[in-house]
Predicted model as a PDB file, atoms N, CA, C, CB and O in Angstrom, pLDDT in the B-factor column:
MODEL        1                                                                  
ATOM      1  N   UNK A   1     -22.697  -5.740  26.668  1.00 44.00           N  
ATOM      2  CA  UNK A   1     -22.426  -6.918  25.858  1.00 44.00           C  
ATOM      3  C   UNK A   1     -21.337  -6.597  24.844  1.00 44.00           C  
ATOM      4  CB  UNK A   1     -23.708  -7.407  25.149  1.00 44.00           C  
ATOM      5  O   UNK A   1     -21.297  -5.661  24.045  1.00 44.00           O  
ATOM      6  N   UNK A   2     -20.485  -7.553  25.047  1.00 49.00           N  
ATOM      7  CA  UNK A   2     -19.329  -7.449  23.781  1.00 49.00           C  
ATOM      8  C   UNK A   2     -20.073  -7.895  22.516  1.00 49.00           C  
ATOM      9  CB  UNK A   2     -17.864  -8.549  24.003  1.00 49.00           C  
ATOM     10  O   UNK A   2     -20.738  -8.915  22.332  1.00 49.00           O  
ATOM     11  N   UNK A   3     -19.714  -6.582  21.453  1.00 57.00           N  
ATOM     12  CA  UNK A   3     -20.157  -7.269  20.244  1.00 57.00           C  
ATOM     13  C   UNK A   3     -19.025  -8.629  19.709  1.00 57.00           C  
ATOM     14  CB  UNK A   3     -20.276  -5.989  19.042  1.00 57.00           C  
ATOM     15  O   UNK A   3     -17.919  -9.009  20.093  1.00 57.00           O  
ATOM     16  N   UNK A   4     -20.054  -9.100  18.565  1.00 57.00           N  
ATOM     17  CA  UNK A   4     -19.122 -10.449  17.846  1.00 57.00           C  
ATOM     18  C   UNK A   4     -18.435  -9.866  17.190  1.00 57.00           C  
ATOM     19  CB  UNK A   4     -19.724 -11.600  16.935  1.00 57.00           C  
ATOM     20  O   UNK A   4     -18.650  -8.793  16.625  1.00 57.00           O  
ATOM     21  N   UNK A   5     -16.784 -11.029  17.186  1.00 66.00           N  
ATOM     22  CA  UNK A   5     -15.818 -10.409  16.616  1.00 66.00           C  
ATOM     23  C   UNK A   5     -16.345 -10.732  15.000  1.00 66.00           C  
ATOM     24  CB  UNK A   5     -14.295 -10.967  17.157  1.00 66.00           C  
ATOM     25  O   UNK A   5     -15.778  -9.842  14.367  1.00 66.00           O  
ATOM     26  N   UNK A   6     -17.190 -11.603  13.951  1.00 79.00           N  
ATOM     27  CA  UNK A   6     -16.843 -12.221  12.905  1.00 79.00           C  
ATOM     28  C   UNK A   6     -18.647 -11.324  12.386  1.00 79.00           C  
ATOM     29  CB  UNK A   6     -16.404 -14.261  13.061  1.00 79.00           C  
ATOM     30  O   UNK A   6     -19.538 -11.026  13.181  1.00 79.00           O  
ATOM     31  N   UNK A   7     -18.654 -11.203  11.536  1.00 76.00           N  
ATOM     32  CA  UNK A   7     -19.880 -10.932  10.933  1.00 76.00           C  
ATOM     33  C   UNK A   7     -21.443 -11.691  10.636  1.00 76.00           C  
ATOM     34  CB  UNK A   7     -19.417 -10.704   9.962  1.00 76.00           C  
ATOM     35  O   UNK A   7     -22.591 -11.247  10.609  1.00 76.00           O  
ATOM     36  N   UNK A   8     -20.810 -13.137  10.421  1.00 82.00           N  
ATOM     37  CA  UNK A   8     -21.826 -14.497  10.364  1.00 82.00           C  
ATOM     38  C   UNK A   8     -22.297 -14.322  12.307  1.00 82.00           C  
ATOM     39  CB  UNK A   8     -20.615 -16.531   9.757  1.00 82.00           C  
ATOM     40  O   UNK A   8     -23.418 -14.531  12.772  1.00 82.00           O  
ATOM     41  N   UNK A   9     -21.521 -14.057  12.796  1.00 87.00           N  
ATOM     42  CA  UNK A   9     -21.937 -13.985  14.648  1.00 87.00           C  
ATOM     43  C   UNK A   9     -23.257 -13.114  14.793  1.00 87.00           C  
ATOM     44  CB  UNK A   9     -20.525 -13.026  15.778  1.00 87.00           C  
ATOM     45  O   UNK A   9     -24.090 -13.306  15.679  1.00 87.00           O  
ATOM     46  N   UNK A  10     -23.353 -12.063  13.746  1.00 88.00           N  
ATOM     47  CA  UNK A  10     -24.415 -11.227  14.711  1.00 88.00           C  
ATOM     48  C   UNK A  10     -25.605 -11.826  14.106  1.00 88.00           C  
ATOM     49  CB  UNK A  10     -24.418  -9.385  14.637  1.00 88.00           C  
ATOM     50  O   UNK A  10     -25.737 -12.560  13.127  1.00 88.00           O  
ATOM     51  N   UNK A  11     -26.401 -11.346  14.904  1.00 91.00           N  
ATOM     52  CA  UNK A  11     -28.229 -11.366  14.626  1.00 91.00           C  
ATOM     53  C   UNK A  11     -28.830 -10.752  13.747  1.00 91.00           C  
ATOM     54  CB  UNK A  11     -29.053 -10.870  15.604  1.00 91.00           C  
ATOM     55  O   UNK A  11     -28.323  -9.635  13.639  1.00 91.00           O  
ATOM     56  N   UNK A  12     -29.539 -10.878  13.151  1.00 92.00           N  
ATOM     57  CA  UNK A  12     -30.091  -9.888  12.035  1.00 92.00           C  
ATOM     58  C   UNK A  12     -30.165  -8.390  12.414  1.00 92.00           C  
ATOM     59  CB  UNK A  12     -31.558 -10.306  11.635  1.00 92.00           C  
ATOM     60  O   UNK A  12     -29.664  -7.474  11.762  1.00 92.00           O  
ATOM     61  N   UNK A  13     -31.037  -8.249  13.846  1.00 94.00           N  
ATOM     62  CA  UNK A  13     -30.732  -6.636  14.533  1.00 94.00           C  
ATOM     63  C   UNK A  13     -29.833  -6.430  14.331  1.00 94.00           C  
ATOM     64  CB  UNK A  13     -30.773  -6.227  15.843  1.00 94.00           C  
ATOM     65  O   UNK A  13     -29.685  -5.276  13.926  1.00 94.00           O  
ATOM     66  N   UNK A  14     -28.661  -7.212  14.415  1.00 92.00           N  
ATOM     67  CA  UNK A  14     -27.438  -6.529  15.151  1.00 92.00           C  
ATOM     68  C   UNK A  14     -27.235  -6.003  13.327  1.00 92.00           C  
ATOM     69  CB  UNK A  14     -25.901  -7.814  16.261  1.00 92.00           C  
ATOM     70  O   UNK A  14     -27.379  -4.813  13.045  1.00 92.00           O  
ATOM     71  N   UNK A  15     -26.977  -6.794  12.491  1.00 92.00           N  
ATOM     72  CA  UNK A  15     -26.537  -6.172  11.681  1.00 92.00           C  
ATOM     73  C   UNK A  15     -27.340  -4.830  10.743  1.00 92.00           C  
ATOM     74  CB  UNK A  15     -26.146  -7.164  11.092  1.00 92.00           C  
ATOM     75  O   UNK A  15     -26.804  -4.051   9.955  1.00 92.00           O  
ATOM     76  N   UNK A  16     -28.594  -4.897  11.106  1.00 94.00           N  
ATOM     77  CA  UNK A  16     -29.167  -3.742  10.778  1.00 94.00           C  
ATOM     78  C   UNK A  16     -28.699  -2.463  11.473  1.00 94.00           C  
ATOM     79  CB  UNK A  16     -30.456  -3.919  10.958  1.00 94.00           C  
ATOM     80  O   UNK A  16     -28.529  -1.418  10.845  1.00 94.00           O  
ATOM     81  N   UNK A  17     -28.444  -2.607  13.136  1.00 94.00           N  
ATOM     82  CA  UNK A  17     -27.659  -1.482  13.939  1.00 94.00           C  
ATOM     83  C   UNK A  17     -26.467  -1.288  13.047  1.00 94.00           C  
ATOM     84  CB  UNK A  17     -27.183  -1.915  15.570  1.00 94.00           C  
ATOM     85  O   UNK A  17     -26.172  -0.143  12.705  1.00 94.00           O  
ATOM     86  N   UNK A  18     -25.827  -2.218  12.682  1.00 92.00           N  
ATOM     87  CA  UNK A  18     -24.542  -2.061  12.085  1.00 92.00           C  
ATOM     88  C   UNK A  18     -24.167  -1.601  11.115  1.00 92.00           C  
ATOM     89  CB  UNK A  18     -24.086  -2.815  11.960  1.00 92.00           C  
ATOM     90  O   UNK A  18     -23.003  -1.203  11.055  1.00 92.00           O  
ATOM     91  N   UNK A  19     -25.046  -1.497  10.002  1.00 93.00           N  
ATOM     92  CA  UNK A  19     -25.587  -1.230   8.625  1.00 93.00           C  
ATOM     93  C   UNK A  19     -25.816   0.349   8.978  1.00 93.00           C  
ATOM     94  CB  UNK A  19     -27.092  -2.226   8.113  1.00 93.00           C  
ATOM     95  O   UNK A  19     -25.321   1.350   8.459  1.00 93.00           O  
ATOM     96  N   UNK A  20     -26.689   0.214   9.983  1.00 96.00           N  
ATOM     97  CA  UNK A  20     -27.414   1.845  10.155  1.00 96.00           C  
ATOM     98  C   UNK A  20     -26.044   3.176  10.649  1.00 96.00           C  
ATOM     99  CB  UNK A  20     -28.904   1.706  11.851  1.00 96.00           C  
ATOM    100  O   UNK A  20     -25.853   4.346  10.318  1.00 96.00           O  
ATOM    101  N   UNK A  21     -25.303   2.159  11.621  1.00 95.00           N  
ATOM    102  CA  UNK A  21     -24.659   3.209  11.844  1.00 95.00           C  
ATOM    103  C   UNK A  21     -23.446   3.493  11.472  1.00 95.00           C  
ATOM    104  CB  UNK A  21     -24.686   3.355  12.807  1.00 95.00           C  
ATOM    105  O   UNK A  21     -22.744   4.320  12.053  1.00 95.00           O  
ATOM    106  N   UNK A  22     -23.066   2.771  10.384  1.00 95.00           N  
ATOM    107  CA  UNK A  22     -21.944   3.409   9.220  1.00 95.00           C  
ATOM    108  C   UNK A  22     -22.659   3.959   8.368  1.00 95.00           C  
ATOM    109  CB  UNK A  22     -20.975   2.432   8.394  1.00 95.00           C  
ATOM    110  O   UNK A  22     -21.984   4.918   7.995  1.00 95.00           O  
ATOM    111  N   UNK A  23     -23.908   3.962   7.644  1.00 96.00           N  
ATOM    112  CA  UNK A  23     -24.237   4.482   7.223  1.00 96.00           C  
ATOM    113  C   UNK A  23     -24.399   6.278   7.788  1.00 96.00           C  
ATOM    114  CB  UNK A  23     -24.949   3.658   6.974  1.00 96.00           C  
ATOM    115  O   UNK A  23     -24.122   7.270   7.114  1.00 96.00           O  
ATOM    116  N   UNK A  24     -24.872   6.246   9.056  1.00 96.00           N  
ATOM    117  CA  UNK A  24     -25.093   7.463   9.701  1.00 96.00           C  
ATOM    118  C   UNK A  24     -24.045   7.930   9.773  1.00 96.00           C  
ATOM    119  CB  UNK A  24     -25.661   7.498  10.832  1.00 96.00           C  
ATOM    120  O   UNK A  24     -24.201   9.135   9.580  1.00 96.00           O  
ATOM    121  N   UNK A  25     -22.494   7.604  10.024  1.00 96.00           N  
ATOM    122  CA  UNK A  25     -21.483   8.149  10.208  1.00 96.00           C  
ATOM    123  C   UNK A  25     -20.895   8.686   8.722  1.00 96.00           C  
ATOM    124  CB  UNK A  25     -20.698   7.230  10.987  1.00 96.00           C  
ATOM    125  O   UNK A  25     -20.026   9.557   8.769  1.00 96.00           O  
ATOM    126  N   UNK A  26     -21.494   8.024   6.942  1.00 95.00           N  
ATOM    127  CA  UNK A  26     -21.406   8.533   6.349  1.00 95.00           C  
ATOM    128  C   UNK A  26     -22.047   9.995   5.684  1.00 95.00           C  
ATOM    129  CB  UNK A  26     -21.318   7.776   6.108  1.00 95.00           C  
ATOM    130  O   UNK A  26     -21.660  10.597   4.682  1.00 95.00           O  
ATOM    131  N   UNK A  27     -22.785  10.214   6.301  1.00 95.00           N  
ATOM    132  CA  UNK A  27     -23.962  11.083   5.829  1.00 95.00           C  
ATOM    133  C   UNK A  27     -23.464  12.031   6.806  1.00 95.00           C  
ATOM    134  CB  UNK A  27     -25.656  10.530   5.936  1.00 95.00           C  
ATOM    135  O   UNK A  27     -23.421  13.217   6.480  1.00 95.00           O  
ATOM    136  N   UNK A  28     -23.123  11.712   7.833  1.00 95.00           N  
ATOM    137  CA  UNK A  28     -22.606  12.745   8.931  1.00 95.00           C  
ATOM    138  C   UNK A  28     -21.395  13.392   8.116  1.00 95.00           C  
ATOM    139  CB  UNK A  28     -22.063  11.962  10.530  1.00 95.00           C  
ATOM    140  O   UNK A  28     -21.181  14.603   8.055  1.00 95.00           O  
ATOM    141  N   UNK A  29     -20.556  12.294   7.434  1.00 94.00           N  
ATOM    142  CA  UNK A  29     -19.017  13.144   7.080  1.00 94.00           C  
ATOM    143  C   UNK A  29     -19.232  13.806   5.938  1.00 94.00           C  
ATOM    144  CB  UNK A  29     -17.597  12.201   6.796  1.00 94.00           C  
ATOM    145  O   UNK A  29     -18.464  14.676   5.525  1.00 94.00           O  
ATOM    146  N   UNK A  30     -20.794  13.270   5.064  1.00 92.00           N  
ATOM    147  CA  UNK A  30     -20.886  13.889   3.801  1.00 92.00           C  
ATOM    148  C   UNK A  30     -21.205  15.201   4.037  1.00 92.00           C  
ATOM    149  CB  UNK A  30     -21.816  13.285   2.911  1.00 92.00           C  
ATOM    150  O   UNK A  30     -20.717  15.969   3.208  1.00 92.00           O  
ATOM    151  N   UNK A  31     -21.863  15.705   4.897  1.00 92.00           N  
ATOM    152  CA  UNK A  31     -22.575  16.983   5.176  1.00 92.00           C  
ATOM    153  C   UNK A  31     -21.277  17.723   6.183  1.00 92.00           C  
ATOM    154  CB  UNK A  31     -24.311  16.679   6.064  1.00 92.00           C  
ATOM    155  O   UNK A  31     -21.116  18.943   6.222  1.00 92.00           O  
ATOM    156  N   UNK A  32     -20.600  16.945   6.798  1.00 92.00           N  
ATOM    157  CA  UNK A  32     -19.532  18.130   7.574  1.00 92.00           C  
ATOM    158  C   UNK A  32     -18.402  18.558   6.371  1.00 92.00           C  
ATOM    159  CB  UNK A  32     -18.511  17.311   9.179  1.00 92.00           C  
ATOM    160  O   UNK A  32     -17.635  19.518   6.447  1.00 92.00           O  
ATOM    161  N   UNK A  33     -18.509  17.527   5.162  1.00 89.00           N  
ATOM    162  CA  UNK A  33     -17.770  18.092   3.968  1.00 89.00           C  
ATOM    163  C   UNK A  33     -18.540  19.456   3.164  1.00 89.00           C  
ATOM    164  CB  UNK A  33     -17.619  16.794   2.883  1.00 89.00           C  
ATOM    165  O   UNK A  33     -18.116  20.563   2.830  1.00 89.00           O  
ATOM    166  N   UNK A  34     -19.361  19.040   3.088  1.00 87.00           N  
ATOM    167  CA  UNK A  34     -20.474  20.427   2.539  1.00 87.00           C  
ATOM    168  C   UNK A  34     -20.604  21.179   3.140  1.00 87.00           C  
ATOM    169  CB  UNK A  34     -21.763  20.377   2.284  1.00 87.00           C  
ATOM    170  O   UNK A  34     -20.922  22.187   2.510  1.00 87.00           O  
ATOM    171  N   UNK A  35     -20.531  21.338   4.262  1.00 85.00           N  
ATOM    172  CA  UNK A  35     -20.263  22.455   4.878  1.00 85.00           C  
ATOM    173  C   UNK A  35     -19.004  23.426   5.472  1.00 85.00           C  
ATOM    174  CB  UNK A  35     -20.829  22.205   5.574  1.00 85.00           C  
ATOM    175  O   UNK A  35     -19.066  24.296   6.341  1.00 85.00           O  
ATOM    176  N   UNK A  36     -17.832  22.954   4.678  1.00 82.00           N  
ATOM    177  CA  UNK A  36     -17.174  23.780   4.306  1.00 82.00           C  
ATOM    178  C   UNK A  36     -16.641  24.452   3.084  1.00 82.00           C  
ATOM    179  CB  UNK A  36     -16.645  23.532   4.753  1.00 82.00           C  
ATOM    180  O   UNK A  36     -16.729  24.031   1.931  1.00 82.00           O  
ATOM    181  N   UNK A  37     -16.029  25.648   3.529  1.00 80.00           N  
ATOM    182  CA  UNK A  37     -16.460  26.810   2.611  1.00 80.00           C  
ATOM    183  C   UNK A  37     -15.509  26.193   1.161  1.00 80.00           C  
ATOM    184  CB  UNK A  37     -15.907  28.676   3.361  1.00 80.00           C  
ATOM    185  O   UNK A  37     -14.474  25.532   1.245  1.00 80.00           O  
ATOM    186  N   UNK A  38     -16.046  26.529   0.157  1.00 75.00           N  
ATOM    187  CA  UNK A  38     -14.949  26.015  -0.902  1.00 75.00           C  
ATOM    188  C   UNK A  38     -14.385  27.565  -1.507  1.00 75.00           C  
ATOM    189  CB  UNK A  38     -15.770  24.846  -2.335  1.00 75.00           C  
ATOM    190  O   UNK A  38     -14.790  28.716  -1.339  1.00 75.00           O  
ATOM    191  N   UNK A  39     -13.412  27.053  -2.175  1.00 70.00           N  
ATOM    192  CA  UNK A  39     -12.578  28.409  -2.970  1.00 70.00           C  
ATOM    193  C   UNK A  39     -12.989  28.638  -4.252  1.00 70.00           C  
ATOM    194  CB  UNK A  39     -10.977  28.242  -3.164  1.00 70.00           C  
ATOM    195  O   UNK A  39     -13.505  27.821  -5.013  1.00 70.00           O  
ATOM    196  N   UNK A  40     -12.760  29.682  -4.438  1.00 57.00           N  
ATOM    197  CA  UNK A  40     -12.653  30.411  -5.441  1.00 57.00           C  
ATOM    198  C   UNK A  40     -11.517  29.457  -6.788  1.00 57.00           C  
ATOM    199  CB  UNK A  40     -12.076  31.921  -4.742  1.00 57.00           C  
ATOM    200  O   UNK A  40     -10.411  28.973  -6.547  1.00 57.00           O  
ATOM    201  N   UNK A  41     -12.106  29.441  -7.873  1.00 62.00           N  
ATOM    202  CA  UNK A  41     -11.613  28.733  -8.936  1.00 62.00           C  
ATOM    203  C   UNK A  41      -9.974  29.415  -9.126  1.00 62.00           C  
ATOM    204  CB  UNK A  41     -12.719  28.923 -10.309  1.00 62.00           C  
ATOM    205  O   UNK A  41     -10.129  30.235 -10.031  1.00 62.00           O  
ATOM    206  N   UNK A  42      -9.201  29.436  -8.903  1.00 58.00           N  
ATOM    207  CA  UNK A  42      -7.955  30.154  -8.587  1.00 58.00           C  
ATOM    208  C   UNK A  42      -7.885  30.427 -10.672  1.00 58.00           C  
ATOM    209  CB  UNK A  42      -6.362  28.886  -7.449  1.00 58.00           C  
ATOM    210  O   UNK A  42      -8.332  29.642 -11.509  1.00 58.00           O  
ATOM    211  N   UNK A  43      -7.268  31.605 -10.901  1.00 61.00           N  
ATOM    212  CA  UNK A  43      -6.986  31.804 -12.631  1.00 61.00           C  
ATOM    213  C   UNK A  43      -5.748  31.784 -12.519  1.00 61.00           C  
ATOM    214  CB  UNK A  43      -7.488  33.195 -13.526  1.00 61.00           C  
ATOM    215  O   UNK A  43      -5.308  32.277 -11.481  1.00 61.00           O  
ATOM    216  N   UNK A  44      -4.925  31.318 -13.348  1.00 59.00           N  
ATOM    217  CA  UNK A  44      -3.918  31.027 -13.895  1.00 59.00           C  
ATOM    218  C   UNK A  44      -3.041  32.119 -14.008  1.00 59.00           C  
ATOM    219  CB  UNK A  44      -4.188  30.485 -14.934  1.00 59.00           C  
ATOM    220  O   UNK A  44      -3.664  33.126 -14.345  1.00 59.00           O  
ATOM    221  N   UNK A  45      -1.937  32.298 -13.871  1.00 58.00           N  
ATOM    222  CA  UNK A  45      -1.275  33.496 -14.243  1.00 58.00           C  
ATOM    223  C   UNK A  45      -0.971  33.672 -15.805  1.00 58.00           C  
ATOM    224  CB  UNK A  45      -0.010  33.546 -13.466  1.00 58.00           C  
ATOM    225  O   UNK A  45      -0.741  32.640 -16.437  1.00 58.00           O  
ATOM    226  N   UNK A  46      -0.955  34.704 -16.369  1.00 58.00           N  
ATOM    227  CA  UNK A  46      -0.706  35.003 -18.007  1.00 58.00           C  
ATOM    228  C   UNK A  46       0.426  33.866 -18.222  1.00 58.00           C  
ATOM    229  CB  UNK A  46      -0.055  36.837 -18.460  1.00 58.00           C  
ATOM    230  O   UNK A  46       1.140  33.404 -17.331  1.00 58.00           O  
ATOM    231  N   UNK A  47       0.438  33.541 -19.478  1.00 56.00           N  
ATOM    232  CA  UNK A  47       1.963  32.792 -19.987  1.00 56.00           C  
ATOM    233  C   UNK A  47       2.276  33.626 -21.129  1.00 56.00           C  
ATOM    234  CB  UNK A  47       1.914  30.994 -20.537  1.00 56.00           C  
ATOM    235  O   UNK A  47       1.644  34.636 -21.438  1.00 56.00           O  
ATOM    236  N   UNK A  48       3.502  33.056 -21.878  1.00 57.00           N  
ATOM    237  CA  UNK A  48       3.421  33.472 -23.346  1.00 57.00           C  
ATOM    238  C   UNK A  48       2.748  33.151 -24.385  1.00 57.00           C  
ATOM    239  CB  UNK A  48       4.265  33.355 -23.797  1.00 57.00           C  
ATOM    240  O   UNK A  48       1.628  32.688 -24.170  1.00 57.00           O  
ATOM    241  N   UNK A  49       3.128  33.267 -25.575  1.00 57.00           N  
ATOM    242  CA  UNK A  49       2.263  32.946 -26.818  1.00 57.00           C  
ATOM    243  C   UNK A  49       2.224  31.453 -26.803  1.00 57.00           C  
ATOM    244  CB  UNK A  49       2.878  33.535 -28.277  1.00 57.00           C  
ATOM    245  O   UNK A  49       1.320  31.022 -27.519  1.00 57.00           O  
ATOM    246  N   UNK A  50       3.114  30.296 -26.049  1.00 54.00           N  
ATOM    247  CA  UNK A  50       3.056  29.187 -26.115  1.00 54.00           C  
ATOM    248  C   UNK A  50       1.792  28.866 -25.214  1.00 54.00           C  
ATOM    249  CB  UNK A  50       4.301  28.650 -25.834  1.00 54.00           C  
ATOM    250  O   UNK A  50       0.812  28.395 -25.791  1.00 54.00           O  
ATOM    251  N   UNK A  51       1.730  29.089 -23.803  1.00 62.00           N  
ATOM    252  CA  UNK A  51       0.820  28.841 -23.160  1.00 62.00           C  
ATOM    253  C   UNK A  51       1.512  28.238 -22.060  1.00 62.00           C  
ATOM    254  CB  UNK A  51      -0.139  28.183 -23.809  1.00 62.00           C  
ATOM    255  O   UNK A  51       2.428  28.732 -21.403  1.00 62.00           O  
ATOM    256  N   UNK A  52       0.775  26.699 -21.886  1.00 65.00           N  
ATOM    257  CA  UNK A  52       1.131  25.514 -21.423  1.00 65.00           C  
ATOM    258  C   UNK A  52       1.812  24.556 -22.428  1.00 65.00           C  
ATOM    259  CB  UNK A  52       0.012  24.966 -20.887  1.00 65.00           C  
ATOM    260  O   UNK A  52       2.546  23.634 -22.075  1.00 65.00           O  
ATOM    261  N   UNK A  53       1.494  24.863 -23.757  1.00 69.00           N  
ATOM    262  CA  UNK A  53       1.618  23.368 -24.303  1.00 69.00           C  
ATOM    263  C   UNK A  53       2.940  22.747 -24.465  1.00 69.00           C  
ATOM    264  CB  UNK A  53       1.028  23.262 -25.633  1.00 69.00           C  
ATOM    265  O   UNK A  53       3.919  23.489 -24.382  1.00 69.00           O  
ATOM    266  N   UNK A  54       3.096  21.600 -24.667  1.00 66.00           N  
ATOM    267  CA  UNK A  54       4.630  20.839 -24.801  1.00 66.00           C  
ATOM    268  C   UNK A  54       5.022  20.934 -26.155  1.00 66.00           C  
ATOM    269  CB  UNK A  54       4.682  19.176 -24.405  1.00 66.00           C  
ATOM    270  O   UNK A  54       4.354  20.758 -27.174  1.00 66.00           O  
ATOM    271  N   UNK A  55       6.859  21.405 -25.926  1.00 65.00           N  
ATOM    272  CA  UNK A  55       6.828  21.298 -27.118  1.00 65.00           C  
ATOM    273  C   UNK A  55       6.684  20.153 -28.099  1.00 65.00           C  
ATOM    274  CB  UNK A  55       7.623  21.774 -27.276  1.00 65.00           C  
ATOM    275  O   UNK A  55       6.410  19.015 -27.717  1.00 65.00           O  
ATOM    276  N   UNK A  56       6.880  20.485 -29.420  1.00 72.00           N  
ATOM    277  CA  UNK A  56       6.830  19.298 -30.196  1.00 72.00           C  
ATOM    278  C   UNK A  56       7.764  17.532 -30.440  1.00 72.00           C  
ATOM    279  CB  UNK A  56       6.926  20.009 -31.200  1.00 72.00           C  
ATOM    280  O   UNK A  56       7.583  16.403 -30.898  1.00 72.00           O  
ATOM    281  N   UNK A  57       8.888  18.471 -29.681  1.00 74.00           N  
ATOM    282  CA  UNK A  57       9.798  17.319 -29.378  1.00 74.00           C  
ATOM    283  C   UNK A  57      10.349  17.248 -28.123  1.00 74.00           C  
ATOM    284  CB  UNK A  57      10.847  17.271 -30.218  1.00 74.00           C  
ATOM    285  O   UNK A  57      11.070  18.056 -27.537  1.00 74.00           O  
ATOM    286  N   UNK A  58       9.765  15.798 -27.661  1.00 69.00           N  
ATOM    287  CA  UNK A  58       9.408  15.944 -26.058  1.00 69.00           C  
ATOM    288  C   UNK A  58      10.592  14.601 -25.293  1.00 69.00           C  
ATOM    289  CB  UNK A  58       7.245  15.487 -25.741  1.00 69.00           C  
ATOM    290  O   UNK A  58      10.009  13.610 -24.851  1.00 69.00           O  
ATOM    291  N   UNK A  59      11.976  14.620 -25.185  1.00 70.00           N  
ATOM    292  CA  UNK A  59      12.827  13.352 -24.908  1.00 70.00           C  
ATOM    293  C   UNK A  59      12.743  13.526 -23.187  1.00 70.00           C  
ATOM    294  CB  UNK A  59      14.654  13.405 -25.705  1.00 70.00           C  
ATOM    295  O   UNK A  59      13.083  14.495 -22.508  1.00 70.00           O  
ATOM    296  N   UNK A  60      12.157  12.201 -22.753  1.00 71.00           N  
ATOM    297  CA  UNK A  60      12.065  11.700 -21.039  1.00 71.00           C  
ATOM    298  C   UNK A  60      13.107  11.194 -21.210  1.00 71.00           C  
ATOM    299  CB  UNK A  60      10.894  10.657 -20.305  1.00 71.00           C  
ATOM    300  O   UNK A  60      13.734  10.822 -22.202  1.00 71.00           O  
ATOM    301  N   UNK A  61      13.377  11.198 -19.482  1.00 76.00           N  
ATOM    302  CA  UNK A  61      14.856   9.834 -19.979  1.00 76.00           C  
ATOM    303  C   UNK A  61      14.495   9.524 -17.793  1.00 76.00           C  
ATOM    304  CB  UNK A  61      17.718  11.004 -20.890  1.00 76.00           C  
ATOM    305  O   UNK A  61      14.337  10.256 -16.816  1.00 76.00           O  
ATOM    306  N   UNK A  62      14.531   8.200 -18.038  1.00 76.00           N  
ATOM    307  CA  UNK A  62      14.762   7.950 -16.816  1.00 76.00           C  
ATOM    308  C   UNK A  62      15.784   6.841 -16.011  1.00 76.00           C  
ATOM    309  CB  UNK A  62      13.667   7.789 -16.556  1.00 76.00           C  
ATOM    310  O   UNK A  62      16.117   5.683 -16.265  1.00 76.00           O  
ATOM    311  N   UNK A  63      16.086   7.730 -14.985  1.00 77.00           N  
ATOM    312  CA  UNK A  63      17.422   6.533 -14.752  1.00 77.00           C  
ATOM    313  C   UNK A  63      17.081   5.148 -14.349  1.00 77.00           C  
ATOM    314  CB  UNK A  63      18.459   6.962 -13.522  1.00 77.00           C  
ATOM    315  O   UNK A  63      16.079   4.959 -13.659  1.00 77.00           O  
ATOM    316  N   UNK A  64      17.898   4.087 -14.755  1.00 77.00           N  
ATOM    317  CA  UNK A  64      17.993   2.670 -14.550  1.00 77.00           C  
ATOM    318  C   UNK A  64      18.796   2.356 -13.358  1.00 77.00           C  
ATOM    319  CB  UNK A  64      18.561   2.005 -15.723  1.00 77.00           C  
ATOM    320  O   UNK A  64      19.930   2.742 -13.075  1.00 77.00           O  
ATOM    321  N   UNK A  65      17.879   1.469 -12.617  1.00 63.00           N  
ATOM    322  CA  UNK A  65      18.572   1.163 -11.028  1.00 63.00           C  
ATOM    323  C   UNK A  65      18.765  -0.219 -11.190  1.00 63.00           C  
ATOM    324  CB  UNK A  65      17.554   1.494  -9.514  1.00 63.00           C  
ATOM    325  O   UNK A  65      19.254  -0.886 -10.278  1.00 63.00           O  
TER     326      UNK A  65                                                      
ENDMDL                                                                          
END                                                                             
């Protein structure tokens, strides 16, 4: 059986199948995400005495098209 193309078309089953199995396909992708390996918090390489921070006087300039 071809499913309905419009959503108001299906049957209450149908939309519980339908419900169920995006749901299942989420839980499937949530757990094939968790189960890969994650990294290591990577550390920063040393800077100078500034760090990161910006300096105090900070001019953007962006071009006009």
């Amino acid at each position: 059986m071809h499913p309905p193309s419009r959503i108001d078309e299906l049957s209450p089953e149908q939309r519980r199948r339908e419900i169920a199995s995006i749901l299942a396909k989420g839980i499937l992708r949530l757990r094939a995400r968790a189960a890969l390996p994650t990294n290591a918090p990577c550390k920063s390489p040393k800077t100078g005495a500034e760090g990161l921070e910006v300096p105090d006087k900070t001019v953007l300039s962006v071009p006009r098209g």
